[in-house]
C-alpha positions in Angstrom: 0.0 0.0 0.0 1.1 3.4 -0.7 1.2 6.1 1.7 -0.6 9.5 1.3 2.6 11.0 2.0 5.0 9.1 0.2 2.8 9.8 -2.9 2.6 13.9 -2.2 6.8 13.4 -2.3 6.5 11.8 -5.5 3.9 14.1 -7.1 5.9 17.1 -5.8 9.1 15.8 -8.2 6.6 15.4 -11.2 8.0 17.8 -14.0 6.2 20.8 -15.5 6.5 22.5 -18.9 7.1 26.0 -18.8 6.9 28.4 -21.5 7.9 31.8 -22.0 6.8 34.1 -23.8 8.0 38.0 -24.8 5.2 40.8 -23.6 5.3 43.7 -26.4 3.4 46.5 -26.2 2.3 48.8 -29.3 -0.3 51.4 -29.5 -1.7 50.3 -25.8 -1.5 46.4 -27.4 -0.1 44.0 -25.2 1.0 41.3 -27.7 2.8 37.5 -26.7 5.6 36.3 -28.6 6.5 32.6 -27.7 10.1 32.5 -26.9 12.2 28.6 -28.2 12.8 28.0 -24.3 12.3 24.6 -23.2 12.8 24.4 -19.3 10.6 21.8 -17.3 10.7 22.1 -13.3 9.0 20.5 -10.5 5.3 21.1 -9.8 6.1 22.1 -6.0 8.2 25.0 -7.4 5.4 25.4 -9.7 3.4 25.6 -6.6 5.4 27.9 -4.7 5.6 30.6 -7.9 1.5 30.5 -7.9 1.5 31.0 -4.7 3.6 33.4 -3.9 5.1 31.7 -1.7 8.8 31.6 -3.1 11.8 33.7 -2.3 12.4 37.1 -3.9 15.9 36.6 -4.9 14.4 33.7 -7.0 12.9 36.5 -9.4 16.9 37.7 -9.8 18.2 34.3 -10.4 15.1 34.2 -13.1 16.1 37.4 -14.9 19.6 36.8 -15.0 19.3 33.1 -16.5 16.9 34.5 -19.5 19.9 37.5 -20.1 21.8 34.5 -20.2 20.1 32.8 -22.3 19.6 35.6 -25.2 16.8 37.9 -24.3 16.9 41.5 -24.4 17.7 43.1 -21.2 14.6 45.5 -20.0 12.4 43.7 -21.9 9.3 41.7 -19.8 8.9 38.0 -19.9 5.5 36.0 -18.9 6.2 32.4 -17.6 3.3 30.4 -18.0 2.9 26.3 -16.6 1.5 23.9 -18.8 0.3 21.0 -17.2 0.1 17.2 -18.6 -2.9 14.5 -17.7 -0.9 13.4 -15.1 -1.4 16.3 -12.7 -4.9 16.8 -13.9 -5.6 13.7 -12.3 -3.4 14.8 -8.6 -5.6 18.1 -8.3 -8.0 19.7 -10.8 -7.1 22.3 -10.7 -3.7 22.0 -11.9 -5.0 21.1 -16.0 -4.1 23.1 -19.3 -1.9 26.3 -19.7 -1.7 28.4 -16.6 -0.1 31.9 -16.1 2.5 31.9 -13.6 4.2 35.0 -13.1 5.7 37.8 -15.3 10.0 39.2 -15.1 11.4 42.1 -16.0 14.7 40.9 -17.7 
């Protein structure tokens, strides 16, 4: 038999696509442009960004990886979580594309 909590540890590891995507603005339009990022992390950091729950200097680390990583300093970035069958089926709640946060780079 498996315990509730052994399975919360487990579910907690599970991986979560995130995607990124570059906020432009023109003439009052806010437009998305998908950025070619592939980054998957665990659903309780996932959990902890939604929740705002997570330490500031995380936000930094964030902006400094994406300069990093070729995008523009100064311009904004909008992480969103897109979530598989699999966590669907842990909590509801957690099913299709989600917005997460948004970083100034």
């Amino acid at each position: 038999m498996v315990s509730r909590r052994n399975l919360d540890r487990s579910l907690a590891s599970e991986k979560v696509d995130i995607v990124f995507y570059l906020i432009m603005e023109k003439k009052g339009q806010r437009m998305l442009k998908p950025l070619k990022l592939d980054t998957k992390v665990s659903l309780k950091l996932v959990r902890a960004i939604a929740d705002n729950t997570i330490i500031p200097s995380f936000y930094d680390t964030l902006a400094r990886n994406l300069r990093e990583r070729g995008v523009a300093p100064g311009s904004k970035v909008q992480l969103r979580a897109k979530f598989s069958a699999v966590h669907e089926m842990v909590d509801p709640v957690l099913k299709g594309t989600r917005i997460l946060c948004e970083v100034e780079v």
